[in-house]
C-alpha positions as CSV (number, residue, x, y, z in Angstrom):
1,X,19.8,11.2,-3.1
2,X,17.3,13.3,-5.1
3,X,14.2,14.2,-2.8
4,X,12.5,16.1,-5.2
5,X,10.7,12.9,-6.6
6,X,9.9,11.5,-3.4
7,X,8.0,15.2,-2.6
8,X,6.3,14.8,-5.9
9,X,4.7,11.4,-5.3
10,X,4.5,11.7,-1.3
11,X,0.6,11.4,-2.0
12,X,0.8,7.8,-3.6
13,X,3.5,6.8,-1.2
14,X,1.3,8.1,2.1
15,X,-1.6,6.5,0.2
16,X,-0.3,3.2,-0.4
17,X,0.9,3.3,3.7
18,X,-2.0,3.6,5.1
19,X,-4.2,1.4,3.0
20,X,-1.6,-1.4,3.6
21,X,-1.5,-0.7,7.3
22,X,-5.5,-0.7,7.5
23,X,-5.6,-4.1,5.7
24,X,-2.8,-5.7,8.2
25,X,-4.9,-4.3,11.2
26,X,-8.2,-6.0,9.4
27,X,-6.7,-9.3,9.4
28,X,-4.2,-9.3,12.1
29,X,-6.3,-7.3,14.5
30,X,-10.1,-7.7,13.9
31,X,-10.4,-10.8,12.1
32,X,-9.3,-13.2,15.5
33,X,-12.0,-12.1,17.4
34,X,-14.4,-13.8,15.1
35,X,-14.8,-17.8,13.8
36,X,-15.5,-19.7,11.0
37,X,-16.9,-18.2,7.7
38,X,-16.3,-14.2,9.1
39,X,-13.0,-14.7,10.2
40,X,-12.3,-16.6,7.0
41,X,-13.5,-13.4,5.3
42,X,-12.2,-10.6,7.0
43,X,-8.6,-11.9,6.8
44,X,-9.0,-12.7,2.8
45,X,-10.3,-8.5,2.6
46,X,-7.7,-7.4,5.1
47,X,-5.1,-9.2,2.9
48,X,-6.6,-7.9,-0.4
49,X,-6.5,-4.3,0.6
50,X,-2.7,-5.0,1.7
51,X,-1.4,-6.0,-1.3
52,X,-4.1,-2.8,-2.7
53,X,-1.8,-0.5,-0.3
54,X,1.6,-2.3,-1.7
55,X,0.1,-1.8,-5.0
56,X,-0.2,1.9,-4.4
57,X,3.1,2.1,-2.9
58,X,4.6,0.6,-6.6
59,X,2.5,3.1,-8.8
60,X,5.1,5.9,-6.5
61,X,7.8,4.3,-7.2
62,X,7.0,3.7,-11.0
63,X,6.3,7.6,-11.3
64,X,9.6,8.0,-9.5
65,X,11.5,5.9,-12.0
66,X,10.1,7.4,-14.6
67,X,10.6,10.9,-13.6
68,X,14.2,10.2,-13.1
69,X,14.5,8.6,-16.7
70,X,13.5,11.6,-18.1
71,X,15.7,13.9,-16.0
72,X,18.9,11.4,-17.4
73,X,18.4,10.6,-20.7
């Protein structure tokens, strides 16, 4: 396994971590110790910045793809 692309993109990969983990403790963490319309709220954003993270995490791995297409054409 070729590590060189995974160093490369370590910055969209760390990136896409810890926005995903921050949006898990939003609405797993924060958002029960509220009711009604703020809890509703808070676990909608912490779920949108998840999938933001998981996003994130996907742009690496597209760059990774692609840099390994070009190194085999």
């Amino acid at each position: 396994m070729k590590f060189e692309n995974l160093r490369a993109n370590w910055r969209l990969w760390l990136l896409g971590l810890v926005v995903a983990l921050a949006g898990v403790v939003i609405a797993r963490v924060a958002a029960p110790h509220y009711t009604g319309k703020t809890q509703t709220v808070l676990v909608s954003i912490g779920r949108l910045i998840s999938f933001a993270g998981l996003f994130f995490i996907a742009l690496g791995i597209k760059r990774r793809m692609s840099n390994t297409d070009k190194e085999n054409p």
